[in-house]
C-alpha positions as CSV (number, residue, x, y, z in Angstrom):
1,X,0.0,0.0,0.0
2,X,1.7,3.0,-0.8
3,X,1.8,6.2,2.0
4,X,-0.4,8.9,2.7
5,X,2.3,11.8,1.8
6,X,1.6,15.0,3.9
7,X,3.4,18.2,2.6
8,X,4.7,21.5,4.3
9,X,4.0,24.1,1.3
10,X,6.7,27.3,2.0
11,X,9.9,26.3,1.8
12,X,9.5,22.8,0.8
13,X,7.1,22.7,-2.3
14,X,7.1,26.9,-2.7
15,X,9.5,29.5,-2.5
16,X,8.5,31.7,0.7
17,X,8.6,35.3,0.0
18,X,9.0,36.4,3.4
19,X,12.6,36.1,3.6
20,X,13.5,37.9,0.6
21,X,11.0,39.7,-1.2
22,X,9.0,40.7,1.4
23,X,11.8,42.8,3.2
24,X,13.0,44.1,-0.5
25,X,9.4,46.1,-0.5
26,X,10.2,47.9,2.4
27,X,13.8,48.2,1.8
28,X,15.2,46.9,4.6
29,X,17.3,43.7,5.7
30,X,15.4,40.3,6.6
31,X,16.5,40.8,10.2
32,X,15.5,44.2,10.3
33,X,12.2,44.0,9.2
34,X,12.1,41.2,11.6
35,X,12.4,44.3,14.6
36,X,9.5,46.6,13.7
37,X,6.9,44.0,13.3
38,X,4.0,43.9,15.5
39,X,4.5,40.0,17.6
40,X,1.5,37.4,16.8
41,X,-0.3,39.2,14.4
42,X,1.8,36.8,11.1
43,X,0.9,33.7,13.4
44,X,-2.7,35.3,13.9
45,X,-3.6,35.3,10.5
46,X,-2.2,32.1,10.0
47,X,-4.6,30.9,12.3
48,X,-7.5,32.7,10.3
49,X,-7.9,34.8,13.4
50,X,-7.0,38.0,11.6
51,X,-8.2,39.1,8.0
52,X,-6.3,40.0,5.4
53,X,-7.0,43.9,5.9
54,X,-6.6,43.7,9.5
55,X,-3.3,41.8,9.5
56,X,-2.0,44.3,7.0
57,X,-3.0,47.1,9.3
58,X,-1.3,45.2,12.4
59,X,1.9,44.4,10.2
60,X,4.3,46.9,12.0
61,X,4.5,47.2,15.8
62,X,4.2,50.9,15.4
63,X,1.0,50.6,13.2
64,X,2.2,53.0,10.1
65,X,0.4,53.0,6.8
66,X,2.0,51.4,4.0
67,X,1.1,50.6,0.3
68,X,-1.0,47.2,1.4
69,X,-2.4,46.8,-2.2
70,X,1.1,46.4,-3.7
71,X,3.0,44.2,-0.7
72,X,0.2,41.6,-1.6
73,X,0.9,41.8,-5.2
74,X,4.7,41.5,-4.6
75,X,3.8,38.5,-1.8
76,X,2.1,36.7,-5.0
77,X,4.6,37.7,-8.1
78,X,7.4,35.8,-5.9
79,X,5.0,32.0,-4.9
80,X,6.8,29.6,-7.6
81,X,8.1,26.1,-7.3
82,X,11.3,25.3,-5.7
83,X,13.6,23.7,-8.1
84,X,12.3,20.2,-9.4
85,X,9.0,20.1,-6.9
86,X,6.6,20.5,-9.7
87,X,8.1,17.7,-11.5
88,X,8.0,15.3,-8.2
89,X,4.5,16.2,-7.4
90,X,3.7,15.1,-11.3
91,X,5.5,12.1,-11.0
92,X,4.4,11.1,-7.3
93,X,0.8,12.3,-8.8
94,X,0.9,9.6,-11.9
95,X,1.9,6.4,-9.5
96,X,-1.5,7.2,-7.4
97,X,0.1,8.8,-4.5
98,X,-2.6,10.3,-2.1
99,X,-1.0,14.0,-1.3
100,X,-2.4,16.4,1.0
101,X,-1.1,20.1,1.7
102,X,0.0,19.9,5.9
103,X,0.5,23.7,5.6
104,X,0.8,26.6,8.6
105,X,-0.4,29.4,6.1
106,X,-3.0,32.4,6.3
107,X,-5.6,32.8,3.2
108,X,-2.9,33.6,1.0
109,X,-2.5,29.8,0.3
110,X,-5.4,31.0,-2.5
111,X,-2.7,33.0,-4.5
112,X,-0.3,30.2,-4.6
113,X,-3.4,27.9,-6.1
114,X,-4.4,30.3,-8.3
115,X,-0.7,31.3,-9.7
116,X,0.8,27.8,-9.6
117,X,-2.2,25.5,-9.5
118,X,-1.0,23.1,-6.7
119,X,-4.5,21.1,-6.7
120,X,-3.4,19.6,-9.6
121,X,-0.8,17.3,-7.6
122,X,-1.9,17.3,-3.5
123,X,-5.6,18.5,-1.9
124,X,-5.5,21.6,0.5
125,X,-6.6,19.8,3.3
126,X,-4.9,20.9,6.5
127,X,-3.6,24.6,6.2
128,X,-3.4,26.7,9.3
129,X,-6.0,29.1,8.6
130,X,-8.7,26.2,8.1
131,X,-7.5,24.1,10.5
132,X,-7.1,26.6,13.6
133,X,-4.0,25.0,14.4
134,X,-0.3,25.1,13.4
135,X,2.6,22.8,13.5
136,X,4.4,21.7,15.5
137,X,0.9,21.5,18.1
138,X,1.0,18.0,18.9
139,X,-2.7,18.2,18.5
140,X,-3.0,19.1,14.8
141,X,-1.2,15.8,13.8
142,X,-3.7,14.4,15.8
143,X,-6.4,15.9,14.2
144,X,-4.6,15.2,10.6
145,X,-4.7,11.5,11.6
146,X,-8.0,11.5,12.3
147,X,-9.8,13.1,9.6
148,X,-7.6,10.8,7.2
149,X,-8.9,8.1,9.1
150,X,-5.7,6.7,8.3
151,X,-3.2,5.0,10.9
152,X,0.6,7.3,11.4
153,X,2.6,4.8,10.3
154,X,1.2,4.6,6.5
155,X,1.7,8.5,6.4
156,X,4.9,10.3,5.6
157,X,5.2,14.2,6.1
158,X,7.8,16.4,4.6
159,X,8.8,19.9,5.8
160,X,11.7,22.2,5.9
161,X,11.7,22.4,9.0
162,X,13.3,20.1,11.9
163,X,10.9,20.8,14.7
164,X,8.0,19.8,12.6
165,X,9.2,17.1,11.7
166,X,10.2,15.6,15.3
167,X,6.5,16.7,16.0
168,X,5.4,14.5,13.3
169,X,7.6,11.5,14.6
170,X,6.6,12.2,18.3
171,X,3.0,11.1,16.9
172,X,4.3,7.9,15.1
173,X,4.1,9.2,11.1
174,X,7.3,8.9,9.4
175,X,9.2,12.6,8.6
176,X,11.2,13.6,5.6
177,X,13.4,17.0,6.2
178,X,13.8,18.5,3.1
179,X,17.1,19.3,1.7
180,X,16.4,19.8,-2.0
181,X,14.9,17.8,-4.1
182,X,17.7,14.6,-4.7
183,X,17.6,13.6,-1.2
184,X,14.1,14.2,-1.3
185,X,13.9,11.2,-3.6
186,X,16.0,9.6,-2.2
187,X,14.2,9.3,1.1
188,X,10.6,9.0,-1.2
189,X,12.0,5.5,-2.5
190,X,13.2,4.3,1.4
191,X,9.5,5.2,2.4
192,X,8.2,3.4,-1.0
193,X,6.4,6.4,-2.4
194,X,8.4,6.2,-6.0
């Protein structure tokens, strides 16, 4: 029976704009920006607790105005596929694979469907601001688990990054770091996904 394969989205299927572009608007460093931004309103709307206006107007600590209109179009001119994801996802996609997005992300996981058309390769089914829960919760793997009706060990979950991953093992599925997309097959064929 081949896995369930459960997939982080930024940084592991999609380039994340928040590192680079994001602080490029504004003209500033990553680390920088980092400094004036108002604490919990990015995990807030990735909870779907905040709207998209209201997040924008809660972006910076000190609450100035900015051009909000044009931050979102640069957010969604940067989403594309990290190098050789799109062709995995086709490939995984044509030997049956049952894929589901496992995604912390605010609303804006709608501009990445409608620019790059992820539902062709993995469902949207657990994303942050649907779920009301982010990783690494020990509860939303849980809740993953359960409406997959689906035991942990005939899932695998891939994400960039480590502490999601050790969640993941800490509730029995099996975890891929990714590290690119070679050892990312590599690990696929171990798990018996290709």
């Amino acid at each position: 029976m081949t896995p369930i394969l459960l997939w982080d989205v930024m940084g592991t299927l999609v380039h994340d704009p928040f590192f680079e572009e994001m602080p490029e608007f504004f003209g500033v460093s990553f680390p920088d920006l980092l400094k004036t931004l108002k604490p919990g309103a990015w995990v807030d709307f990735e909870l779907g607790q905040r709207t998209e206006p209201e997040f924008l107007n809660d972006f910076f600590a000190d609450g100035r105005d900015f051009d909000h209109r044009g931050f979102v179009r640069t957010v969604r001119a940067a989403y594309r596929w990290l190098p050789g994801m799109e062709e995995l996802l086709r490939e995984l996609r044509d030997t049956g694979s049952s894929m589901h997005a496992f995604s912390n992300y605010p609303v804006w996981y709608r501009m990445i469907e409608e620019r790059l058309g992820v539902s062709r390769f993995i469902d949207w089914s657990f994303v942050s601001c649907l779920t009301g829960m982010r990783k690494p919760d020990p509860a939303v793997y849980v809740h993953v688990l359960n409406q997959l009706g689906a035991p942990a060990e005939r899932c695998v979950f891939i994400d960039d990054r480590n502490s999601n991953c050790e969640a993941a093992r800490r509730a029995g599925i099996h975890a891929i770091l990714f590290e690119g997309v070679a050892p990312l097959r590599e690990s696929l064929r171990s798990a018996g996904a290709l």
